[in-house]
PAZAPA-4460 file (N, C-alpha, C; in steps of 0.05 Angstrom, whole numbers, plus 32768, in hexadecimal, padded with zeros to 4 digits):
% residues 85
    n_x    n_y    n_z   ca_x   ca_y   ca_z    c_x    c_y    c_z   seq   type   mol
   7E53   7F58   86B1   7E6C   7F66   86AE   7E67   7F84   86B1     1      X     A
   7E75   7F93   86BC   7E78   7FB0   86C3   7E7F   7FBA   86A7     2      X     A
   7E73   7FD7   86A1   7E7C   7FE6   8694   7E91   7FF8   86A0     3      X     A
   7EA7   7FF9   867C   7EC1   8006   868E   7EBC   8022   8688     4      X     A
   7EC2   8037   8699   7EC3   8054   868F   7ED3   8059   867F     5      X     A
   7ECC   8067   8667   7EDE   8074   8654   7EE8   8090   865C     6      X     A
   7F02   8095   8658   7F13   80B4   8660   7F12   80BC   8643     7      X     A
   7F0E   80D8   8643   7F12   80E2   8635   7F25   80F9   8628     8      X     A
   7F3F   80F8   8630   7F57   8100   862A   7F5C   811E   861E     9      X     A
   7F54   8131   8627   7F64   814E   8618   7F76   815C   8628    10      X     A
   7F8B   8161   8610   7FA2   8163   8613   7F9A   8187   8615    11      X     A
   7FA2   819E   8628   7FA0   81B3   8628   7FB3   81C6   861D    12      X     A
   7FA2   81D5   860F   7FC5   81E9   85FD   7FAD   8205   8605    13      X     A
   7FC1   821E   85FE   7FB3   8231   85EC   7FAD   8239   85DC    14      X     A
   7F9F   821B   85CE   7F93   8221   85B3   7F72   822F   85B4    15      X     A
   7F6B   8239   859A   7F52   823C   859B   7F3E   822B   8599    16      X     A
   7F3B   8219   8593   7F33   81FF   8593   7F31   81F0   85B1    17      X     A
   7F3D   81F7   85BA   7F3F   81E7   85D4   7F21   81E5   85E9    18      X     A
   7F0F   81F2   85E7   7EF9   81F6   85F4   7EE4   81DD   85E0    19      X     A
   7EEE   81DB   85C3   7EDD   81CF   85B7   7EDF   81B3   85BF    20      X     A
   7F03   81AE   85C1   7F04   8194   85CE   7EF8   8191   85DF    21      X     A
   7EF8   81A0   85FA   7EF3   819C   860D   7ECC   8196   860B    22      X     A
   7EBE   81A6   8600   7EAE   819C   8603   7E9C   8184   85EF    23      X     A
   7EAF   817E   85E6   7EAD   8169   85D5   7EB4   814E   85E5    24      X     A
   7EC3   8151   85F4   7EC8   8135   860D   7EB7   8137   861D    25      X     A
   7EAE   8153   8626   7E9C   8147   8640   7E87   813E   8637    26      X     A
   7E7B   814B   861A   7E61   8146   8619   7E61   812D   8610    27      X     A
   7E7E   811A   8604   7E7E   8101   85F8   7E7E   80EB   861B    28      X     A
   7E8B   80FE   8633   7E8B   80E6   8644   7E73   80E8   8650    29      X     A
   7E63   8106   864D   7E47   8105   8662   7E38   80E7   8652    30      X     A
   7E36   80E2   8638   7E26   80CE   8626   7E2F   80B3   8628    31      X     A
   7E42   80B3   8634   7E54   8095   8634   7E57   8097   864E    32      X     A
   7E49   80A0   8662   7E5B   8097   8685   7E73   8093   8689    33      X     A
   7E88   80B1   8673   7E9D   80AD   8680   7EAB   80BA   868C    34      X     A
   7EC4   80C8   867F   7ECD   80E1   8692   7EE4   80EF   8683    35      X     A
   7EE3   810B   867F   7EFE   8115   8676   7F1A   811E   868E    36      X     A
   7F2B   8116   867B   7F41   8115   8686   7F52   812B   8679    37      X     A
   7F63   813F   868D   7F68   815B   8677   7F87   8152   8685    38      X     A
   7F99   8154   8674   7FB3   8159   866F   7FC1   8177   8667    39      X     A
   7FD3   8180   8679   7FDA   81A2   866F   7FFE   8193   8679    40      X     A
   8009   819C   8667   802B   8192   866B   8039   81B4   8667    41      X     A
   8050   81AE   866F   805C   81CF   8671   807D   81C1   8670    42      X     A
   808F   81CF   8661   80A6   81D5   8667   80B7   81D3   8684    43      X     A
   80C5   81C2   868D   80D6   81D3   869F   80ED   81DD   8693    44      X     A
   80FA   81F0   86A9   8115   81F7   8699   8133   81F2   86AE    45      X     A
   8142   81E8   8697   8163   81DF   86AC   8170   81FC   86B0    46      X     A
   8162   8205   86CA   817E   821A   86D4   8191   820D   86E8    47      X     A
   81A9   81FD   86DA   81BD   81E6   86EA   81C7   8200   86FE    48      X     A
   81D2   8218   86FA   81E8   8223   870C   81CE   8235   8719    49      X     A
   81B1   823A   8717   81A4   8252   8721   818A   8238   8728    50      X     A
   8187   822A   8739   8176   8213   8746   815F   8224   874F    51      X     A
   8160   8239   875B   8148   824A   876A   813F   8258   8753    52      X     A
   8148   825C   873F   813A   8264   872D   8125   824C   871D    53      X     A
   813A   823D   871B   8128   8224   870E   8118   821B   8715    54      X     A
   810C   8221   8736   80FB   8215   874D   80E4   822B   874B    55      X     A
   80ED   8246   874C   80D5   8257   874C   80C5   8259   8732    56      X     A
   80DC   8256   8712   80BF   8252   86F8   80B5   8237   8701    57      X     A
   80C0   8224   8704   80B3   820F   86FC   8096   8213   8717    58      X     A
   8091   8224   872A   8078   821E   873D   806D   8235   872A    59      X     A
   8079   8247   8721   8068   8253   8714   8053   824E   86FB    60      X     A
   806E   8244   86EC   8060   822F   86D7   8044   8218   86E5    61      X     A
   804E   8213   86F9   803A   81F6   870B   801D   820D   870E    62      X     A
   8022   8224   871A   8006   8239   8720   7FFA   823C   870C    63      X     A
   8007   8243   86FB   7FF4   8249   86DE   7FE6   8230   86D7    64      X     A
   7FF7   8217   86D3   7FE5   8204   86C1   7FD2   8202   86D2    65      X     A
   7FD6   81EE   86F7   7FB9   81F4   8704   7FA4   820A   86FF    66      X     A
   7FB5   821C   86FD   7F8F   823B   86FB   7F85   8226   86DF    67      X     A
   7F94   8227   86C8   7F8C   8226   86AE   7F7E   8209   86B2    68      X     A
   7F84   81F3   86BD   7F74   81D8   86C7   7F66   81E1   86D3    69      X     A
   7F5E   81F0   86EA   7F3C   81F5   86F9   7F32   8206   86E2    70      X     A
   7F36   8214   86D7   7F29   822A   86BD   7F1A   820F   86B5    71      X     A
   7F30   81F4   86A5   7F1E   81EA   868D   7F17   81D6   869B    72      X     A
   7F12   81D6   86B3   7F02   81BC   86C6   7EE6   81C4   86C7    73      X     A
   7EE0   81E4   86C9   7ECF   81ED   86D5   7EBB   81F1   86B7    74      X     A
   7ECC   81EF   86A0   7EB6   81F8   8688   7EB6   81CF   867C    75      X     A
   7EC5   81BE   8688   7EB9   81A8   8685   7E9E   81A3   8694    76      X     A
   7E9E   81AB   86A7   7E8C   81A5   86B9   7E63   81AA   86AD    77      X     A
   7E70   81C5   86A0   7E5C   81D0   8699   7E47   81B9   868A    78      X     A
   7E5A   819F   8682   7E49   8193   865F   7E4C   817B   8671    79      X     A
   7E58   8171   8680   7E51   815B   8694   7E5A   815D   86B4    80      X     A
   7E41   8144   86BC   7E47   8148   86DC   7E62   813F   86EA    81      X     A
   7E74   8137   86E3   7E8A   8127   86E8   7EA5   8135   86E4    82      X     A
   7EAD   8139   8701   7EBF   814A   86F8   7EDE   813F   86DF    83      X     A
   7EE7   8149   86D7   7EFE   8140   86CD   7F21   8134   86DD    84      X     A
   7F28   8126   86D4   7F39   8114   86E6   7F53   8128   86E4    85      X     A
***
């Protein structure tokens, strides 16, 4: 029987803590052959009568969390070889 990979789930904020999570999963999936999985969620906002407005935060909002996901991909990486899902 195959072993299954374990994910290791952090949820991303700007907390101060958050680095500790983070390397608290990778270093728990580098030991277990498995893999962290980073979650960053954001707000959209209902502008019903101003649509182009609502289109330009929300890619804005979308730019930021990507930079902030390659930022904490790149300091997972550091504590295991596997990148994060």
């Amino acid at each position: 029987m195959t072993e299954k990979e374990l994910t290791f789930l952090v949820v991303l904020d700007d907390s101060k803590e958050i680095f500790n999570a983070l390397r608290y999963a990778a270093q728990r999936s580098a030991r277990t052959n498995g893999r962290v999985a980073l979650l960053y969620t954001f707000e959209t906002l209902e502008f019903r009568h101003w649509k182009a407005v609502a289109d330009i935060a929300e890619r804005e909002s979308r730019e930021e969390a990507e930079s902030k996901i390659k930022e904490y991909e790149n300091y997972v990486l550091t504590f295991s070889q596997k990148k994060p899902k």
